[in-house]
N, C-alpha and C positions, 0 to 999 in steps of 0.2 A: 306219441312222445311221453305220453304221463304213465302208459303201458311201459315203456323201456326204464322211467326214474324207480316206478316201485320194481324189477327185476334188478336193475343195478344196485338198490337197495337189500332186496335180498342176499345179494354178494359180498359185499363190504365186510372187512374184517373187525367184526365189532355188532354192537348192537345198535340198533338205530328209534327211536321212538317222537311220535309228532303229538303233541298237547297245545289245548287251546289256548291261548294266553289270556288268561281269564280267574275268575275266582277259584270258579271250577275246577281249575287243570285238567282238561278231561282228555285220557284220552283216545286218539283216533286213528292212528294205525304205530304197530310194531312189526321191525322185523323180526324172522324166524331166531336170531343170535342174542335180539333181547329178550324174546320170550327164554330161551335157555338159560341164560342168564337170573333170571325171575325162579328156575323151573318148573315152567308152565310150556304146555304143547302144543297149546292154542288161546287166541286173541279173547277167546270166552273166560278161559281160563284166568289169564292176566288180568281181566278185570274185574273179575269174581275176587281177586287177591288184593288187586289195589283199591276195589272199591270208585273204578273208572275213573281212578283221578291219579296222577304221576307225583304229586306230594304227597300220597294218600300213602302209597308206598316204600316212602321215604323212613327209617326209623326213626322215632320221634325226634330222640335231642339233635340230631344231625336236618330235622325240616327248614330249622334258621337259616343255613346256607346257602339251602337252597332257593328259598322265598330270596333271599335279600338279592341274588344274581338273579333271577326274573322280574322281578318289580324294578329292579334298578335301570333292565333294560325298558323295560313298558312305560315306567313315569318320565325318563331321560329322550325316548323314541333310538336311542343311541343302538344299532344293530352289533355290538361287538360281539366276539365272543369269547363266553363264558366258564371257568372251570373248574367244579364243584368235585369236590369226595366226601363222598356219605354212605350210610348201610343204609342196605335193603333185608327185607325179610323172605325168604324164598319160601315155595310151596310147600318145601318137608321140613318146615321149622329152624330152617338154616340162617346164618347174620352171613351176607358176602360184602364187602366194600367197594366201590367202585369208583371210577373216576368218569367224570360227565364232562363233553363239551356242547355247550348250549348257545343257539342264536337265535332271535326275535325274526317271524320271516313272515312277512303277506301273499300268503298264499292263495290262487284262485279259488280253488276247493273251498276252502276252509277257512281263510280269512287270518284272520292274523291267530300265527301259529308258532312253537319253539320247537326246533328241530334237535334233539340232543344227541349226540354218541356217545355210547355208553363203551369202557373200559374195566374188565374184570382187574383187578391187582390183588387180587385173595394169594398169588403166590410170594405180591413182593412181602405183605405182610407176614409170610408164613418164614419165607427166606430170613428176614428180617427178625423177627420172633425164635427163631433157631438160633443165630448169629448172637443175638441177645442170649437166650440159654447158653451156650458154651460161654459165651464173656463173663458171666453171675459164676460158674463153676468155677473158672479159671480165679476169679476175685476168691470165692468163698473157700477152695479146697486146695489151691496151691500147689496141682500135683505137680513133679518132673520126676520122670524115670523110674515111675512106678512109688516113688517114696510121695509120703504125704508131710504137710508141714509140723504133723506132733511129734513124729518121729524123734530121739533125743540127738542124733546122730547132726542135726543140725543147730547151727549156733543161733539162727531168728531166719527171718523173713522180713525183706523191703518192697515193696510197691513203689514205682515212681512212674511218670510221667514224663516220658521221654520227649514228646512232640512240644509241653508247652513249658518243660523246665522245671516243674512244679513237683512236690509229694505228694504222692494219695495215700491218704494218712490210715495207713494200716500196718502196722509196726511189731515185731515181737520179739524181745532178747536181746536187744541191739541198741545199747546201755550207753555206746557212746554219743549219742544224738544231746547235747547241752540240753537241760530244761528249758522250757518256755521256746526252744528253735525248732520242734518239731515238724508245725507250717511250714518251716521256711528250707526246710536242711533238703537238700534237690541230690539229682545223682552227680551232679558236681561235688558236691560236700563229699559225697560219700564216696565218690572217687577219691578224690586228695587225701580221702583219712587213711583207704586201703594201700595207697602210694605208699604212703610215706611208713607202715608197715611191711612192706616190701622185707623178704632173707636179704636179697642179694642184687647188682644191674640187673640180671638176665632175668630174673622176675619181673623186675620194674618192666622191660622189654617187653616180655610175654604179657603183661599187663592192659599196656597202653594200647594193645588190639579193641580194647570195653571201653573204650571213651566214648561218650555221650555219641559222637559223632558217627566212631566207626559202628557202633550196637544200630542205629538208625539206619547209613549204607548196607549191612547186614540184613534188618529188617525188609526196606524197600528191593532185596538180591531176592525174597523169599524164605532166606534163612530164620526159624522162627525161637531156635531153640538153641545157645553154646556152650560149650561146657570148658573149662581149665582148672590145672591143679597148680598151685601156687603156695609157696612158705610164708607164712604171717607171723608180725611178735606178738606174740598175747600177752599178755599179764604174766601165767606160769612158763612163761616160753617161748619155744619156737615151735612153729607143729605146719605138719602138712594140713592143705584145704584145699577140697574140693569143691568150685563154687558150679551152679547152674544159672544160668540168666534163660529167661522165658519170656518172649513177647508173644504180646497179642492185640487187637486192634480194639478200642470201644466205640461198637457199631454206633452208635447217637452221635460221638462229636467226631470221628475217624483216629483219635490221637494215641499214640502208642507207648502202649503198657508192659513196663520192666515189670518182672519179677525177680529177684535174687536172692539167693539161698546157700549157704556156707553151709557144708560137711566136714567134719574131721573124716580125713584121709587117712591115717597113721593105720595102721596091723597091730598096733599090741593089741591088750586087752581092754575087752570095754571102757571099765570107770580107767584106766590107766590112759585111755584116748581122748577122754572128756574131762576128769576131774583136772585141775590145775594147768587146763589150758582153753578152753572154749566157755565151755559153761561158768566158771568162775570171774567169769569179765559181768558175768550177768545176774550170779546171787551172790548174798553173802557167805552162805553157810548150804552144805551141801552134806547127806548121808547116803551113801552107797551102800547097797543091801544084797549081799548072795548068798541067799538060804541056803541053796545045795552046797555049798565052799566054806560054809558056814564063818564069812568076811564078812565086816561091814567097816567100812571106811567111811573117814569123816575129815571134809575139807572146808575151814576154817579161813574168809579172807577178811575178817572186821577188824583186824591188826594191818600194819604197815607189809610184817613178814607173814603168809600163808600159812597156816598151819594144818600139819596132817596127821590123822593118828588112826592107825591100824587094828583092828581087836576082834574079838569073834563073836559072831552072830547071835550064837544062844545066852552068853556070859552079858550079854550088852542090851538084850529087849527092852529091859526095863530104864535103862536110860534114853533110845531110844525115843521110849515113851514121853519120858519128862520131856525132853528134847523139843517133841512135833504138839502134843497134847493131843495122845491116841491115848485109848487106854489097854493098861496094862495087860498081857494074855500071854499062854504059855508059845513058844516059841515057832512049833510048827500052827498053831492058830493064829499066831500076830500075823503070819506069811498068809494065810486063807484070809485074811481078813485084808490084808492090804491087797489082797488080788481082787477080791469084791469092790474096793473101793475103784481102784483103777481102772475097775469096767465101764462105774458110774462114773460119763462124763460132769453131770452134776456137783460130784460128789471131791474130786479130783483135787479142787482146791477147798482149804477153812482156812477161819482165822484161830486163833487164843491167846491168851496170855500168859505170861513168863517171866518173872521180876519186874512187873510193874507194866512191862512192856508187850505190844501187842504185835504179834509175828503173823505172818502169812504164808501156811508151807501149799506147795504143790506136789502130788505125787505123779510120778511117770513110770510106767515098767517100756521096758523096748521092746520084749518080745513077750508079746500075751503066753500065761504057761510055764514060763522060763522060774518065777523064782527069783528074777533081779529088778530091783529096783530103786529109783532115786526119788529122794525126799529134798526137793530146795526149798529154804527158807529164805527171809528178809523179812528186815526190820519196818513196820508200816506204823507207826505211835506217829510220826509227825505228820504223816497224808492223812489219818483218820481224824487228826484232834483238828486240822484244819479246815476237812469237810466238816466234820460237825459246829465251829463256831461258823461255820458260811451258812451253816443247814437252819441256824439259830436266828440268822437276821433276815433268810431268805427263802418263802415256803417255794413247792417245789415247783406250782403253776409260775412265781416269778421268774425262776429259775431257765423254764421253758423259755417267756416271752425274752427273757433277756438273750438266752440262745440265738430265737429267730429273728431278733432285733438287730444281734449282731450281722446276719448273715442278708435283711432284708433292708429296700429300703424305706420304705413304708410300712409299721404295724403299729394295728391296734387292736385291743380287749373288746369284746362285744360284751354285754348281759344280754341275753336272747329274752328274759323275762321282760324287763327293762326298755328295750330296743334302747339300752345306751351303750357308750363307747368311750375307751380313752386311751388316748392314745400313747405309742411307746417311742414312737419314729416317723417323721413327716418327711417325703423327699422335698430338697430344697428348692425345686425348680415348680412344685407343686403351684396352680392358679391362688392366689389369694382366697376368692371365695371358699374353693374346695378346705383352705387353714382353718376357713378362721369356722366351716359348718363341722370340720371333724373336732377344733377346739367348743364348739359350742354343744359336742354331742348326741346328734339325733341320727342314728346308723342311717335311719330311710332317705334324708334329707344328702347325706353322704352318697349313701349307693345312688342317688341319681344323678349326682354333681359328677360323680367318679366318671360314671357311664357315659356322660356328656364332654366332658371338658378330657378325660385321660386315654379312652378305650375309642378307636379308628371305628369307623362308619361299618364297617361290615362287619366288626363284631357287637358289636352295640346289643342290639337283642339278646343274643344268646347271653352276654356277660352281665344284661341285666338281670335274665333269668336265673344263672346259678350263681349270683351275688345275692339274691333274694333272701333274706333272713333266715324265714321260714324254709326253704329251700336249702341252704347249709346245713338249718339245725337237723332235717330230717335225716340227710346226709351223712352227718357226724354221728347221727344215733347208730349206722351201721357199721360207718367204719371211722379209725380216728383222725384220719386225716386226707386231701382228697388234692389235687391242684389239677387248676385248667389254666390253658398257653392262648393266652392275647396277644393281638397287637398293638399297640398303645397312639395316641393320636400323632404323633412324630415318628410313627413308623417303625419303631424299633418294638420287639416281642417281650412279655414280660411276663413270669409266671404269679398266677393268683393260688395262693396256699392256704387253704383254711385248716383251723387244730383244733380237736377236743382239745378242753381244759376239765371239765368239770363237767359231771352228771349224776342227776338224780330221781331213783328207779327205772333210769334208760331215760329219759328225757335230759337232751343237753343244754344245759345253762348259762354254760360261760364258752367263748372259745376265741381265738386269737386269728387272725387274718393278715395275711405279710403279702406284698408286691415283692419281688426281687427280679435282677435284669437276665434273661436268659436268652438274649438276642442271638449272642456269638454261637452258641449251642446246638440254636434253629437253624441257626444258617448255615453251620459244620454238617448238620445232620443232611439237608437239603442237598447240599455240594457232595456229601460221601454217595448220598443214595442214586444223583444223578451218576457219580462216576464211578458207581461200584458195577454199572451197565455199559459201560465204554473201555474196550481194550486202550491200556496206555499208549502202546505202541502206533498201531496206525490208526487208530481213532474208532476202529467198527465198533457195532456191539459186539460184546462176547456171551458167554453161554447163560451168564445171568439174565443179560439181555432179549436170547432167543424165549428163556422162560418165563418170561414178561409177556413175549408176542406170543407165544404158544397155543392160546384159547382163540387167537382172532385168525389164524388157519383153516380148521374145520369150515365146511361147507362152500370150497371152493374148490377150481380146477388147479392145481397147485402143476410146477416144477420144484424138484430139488435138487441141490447141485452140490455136488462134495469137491476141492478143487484141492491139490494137493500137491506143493513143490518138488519137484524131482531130487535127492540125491542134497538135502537139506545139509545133513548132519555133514557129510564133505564140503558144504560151503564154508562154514563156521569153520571145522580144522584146517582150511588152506587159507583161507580169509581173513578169518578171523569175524568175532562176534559182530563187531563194528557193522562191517559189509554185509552177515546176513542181517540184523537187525534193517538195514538200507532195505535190502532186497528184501524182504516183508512190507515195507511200505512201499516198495514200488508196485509189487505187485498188488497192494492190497489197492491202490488206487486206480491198477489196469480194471481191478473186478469193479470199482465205483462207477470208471467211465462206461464200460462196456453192458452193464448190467442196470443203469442208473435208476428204473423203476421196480426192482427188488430188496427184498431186506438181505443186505449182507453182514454174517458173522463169520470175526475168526473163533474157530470150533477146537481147532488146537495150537501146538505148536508151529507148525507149517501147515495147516490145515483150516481151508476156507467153506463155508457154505452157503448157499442163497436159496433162498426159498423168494418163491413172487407168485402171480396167476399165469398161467400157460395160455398163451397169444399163440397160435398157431402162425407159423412166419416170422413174427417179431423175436420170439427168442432163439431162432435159427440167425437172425440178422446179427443177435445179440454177442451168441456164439462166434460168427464168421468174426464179428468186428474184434470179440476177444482174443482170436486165434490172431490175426494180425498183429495187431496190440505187442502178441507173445511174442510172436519172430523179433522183433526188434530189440528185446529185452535182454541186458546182459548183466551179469552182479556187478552191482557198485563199485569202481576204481580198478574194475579186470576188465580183460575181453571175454571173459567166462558165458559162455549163453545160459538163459535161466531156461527153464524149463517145466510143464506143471502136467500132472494127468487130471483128468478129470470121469466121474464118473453122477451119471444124473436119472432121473426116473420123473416120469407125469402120468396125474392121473387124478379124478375129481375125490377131493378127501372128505370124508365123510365123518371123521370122528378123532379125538385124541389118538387117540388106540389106533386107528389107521396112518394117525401122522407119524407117530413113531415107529410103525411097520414099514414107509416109504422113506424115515433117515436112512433106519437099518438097510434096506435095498439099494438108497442111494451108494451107502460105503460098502455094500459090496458087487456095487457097478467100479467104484473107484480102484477097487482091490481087484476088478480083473484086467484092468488097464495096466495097474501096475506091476501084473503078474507076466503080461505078456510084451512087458521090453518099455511100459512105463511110455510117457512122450504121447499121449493121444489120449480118444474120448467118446465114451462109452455110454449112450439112454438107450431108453427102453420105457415103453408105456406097463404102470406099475399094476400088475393082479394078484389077487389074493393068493391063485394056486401057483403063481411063480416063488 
């Protein structure tokens, strides 16, 4: 019997590892999937690494998690079990992450023992980590259709937040947002302003397809990207625009992100496309520069009426000059010089002054080389005189806490020299003790209060280790600022944020620490990652899913099975989407019943797979009972018969690389089924030289 547990353990998709439940951790046997795992090739190996003990192994900050689900079962006798993610450190210097399920077990051997399965997820992280890069690109660069957002051709850029109604406050050119509404202006606002801009009805028409509502229907079709060209009144006008709308999803909470972008559409000429009708909603004073045409045009809106005056290039540098506060140069050098500048992102914007008053010009060229370019100005005398009386009564570390203060519910100033503290904001549900020890200021006496009376039983350690004073400051000396995600004694998640403030010669002095609630966040992020692995439709996993399972394959006798509906695309156009939609879950439920001890994926469109262990007999049973199953089977609300080929391969898989050599075999078992009249089913035991 104990001969057959350690062989079936061998098997098991996963890694499997047994430790003493003891100080020691020690341990005492692994399978061959945890040793890979580790990559190590043997049990001498693995303990050579871990130093024979299974916490020994564990990367350090991540050993808290796993201590407190061991001892919680050993001090409790409570046999649950347990589910820990933490890094490991492998043989060739490698961090892999994994997920462990663990249980407390008395075993005759060995006496009381924790039996763990071990879970690579190095892919979800990777998948994950990708998905995150594209969402930062998409935030930072704005691209659509090849154009970027500095381009001049566009009137700004908006960000919003379609799933929770909200703006993500990244804004530019787009003047008509009231002050102080910024927070609050959603794409509803910004709907109703482009309404009521509207040429003409049939605009308004074409319009109301980008309601909040229908962009989200859109989104959840697949659709990720729309485009429409539409007449707006500007300020100098009426003009064509071409707008682009860009979503995308932010992998952390799943919620979806508008981008939208205004072009002038018009064919004339450049500044005749832009001057007095897009751009002048957004400065006040505007220079158009065309060396080779030797034009420069200058459009004036700090009057009621617009004002435009026409004159030539060379005759005019010198006012120019006065104009922007460039200095003075002969004509084809003013143009070398303003091409240098517009290379340097840096450099792009200055300020000066000008009768008293202090301007802020920007320079833009459109086409690197060209020779053309726009100089906007605006008046900044009352933004600047009022940062600076704010700058007068407020240094800039206040400035900071008052920021975080706003946005947290809990902060306070530490002095790290000091070990004191004081505070900016106390949440009001806080225990009295914890008030009245943060008003009496002693950090140490606080970080233990917090760690007792705020932070849930299983984070309790770790949260009192990187709440440790000492331990932020060293932290802060690296980087400026750091947060780590608790759970709080009521269950709900809360992020701890610690800030430089102040350092001196690299030792930090002073820094600022905020609670803020980021339950909802955790729990979007949980809910997307479960169901970014579940096909909406009939519930399987899909392909993100199989790549999840993909490492717990190797070193068994596998089946593969590719299953594919006959004659799909004709259902849908006689049917209609409805019916196939139907007929995908009925079928995908024939594969649940018929297959019930395998993992099944939909792989495509119409396109099913399953992989499991190959049962000589049992998946012949499996089969007969699918083929049954099938005969009965007709599209939803027809007498129509459904129909599937199927093409499948076994054979004991030995490595990655052989798994994906036995899909690849499976579909093109599938593809001879359905080369030869389709409606049947096609294995074959899988060889290398086949």
């Amino acid at each position: 019997m104990r001969k057959n547990i350690e062989e079936w353990m061998e098997n098991i998709p996963g890694g499997m590892i047994i430790f003493r439940a003891d100080d020691s951790s020690e341990i005492v046997y692994a399978n061959r999937r945890a040793m890979e795992i580790y990559g190590c090739f043997s049990m001498e190996e693995l303990l050579k690494l871990t130093g024979k003990s299974f916490i020994g192994g564990i990367f350090e900050e991540d050993r808290y998690r796993a201590e407190k689900g061991i001892w919680g079962q050993i001090d409790t006798g409570k046999r649950n079990y347990d589910h820990v993610v933490f890094r490991v450190h492998t043989k060739n210097g490698t961090m892999r992450q994994l997920d462990a399920f663990g249980r407390l077990t008395d075993d005759p051997d060995f006496g009381f023992v924790f039996y763990v399965f071990l879970a690579d997820n190095d892919q979800v992280l990777g998948g994950y980590q990708a998905r995150r890069a594209a969402f930062e690109h998409f935030m930072c660069e704005g691209e659509t259709n090849g154009k970027d957002l500095t381009e001049p051709g566009y009137k700004g850029y908006l960000y919003f937040n379609l799933s929770k109604s909200v703006p993500v406050l990244k804004y530019d050119g787009i003047r008509y947002i009231p002050d102080g509404e910024e927070k609050t202006h959603t794409y509803e606002d910004h709907f109703e302003f482009v309404m009521s801009r509207m040429f003409n009805d049939e605009d308004r028409r074409n319009a109301q397809k980008y309601s909040r509502s229908r962009l989200l229907t859109y989104y959840q079709s697949g659709k990720r990207t729309l485009q429409t060209n539409l007449r707006y009144r500007c300020r100098g006008g009426w003009i064509n625009i071409h707008t682009d709308f860009m979503m995308t999803e932010d992998p952390d909470t799943g919620d979806v992100i508008l981008l939208v972008q205004n072009e002038n559409n018009s064919t004339e000429m450049l500044f005749e496309r832009i001057i007095g009708t897009v751009i002048t909603d957004l400065f006040e004073e505007m220079i158009y520069i065309d060396g080779p045409a030797d034009v420069v045009l200058v459009e004036d809106h700090r009057g009621e009426e617009p004002v435009r005056v026409k004159a030539s290039f060379r005759a005019s540098t010198r006012r120019i000059c006065l104009e922007t506060g460039l200095s003075e140069e002969k004509p084809e050098d003013f143009l070398v010089t303003l091409g240098n500048v517009a290379a340097d992102e840096e450099k792009v914007g200055w300020t000066f002054r000008k009768d008293g008053r202090i301007k802020l010009a920007q320079l833009r060229e459109p086409y690197r080389g060209s020779g053309q370019f726009f100089i906007l100005l605006n008046d900044i005398t009352d933004r600047v005189e009022e940062y600076m009386d704010r700058s007068e009564t407020n240094s800039p570390e206040s400035e900071k806490s008052s920021a975080l203060a706003h946005e947290y519910f809990t902060v306070i100033e530490i002095d790290v020299k000091e070990r004191k503290i004081k505070p900016y904001k106390i949440y009001d549900n806080s225990p009295q003790i914890l008030v009245d020890l943060i008003n009496e200021g002693d950090y140490d006496k606080v970080c233990r209060a917090f760690t007792r009376y705020m932070v849930s039983g299983r984070y309790q350690k770790t949260f009192a280790k990187y709440s440790q004073l000492d331990y932020m400051a060293k932290r802060l000396s690296e980087i400026p600022t750091y947060d780590y995600i608790f759970e709080s004694s009521s269950g709900f998640f809360t992020k701890f944020r610690a800030v430089r403030m102040k350092e001196i010669n690299g030792e930090v002095t002073r820094m600022i620490v905020g609670f803020s609630d980021c339950d909802q966040e955790v729990r979007n992020y949980n809910k997307v990652y479960q169901e970014s692995m579940t096909d909406e439709l009939t519930g399987l996993n899909n392909r993100f899913g199989l790549r999840e399972d993909f490492n717990g394959f190797p070193g068994r006798t596998l089946v593969i099975g590719r299953f594919d509906i006959d004659e799909f695309r004709r259902i849908n156009d006689q049917c209609g989407h409805d019916a196939g939609d139907a007929a995908l879950r009925d079928y995908a439920q024939l594969l649940r019943k018929s297959f019930q001890e395998m993992n099944i994926y939909r792989y495509g469109s119409d396109e099913f797979l399953i992989i499991g262990d190959y049962l000589p007999g049992s998946f012949e049973q499996s089969i007969a009972a699918y083929q049954s199953g099938l005969e009965s089977m007709t599209v939803p609300g027809t007498e129509q018969k459904l129909s599937a080929s199927v093409g499948y391969v076994t054979a004991y898989c030995e490595s990655n690389e052989m798994l994906r050599h036995m899909l690849r075999a499976s579909g093109q078992n599938l593809q001879k089924v359905k080369n030869n009249g389709k409606r049947g089913i096609f294995g074959c035991i899988y060889r290398e030289e086949n």
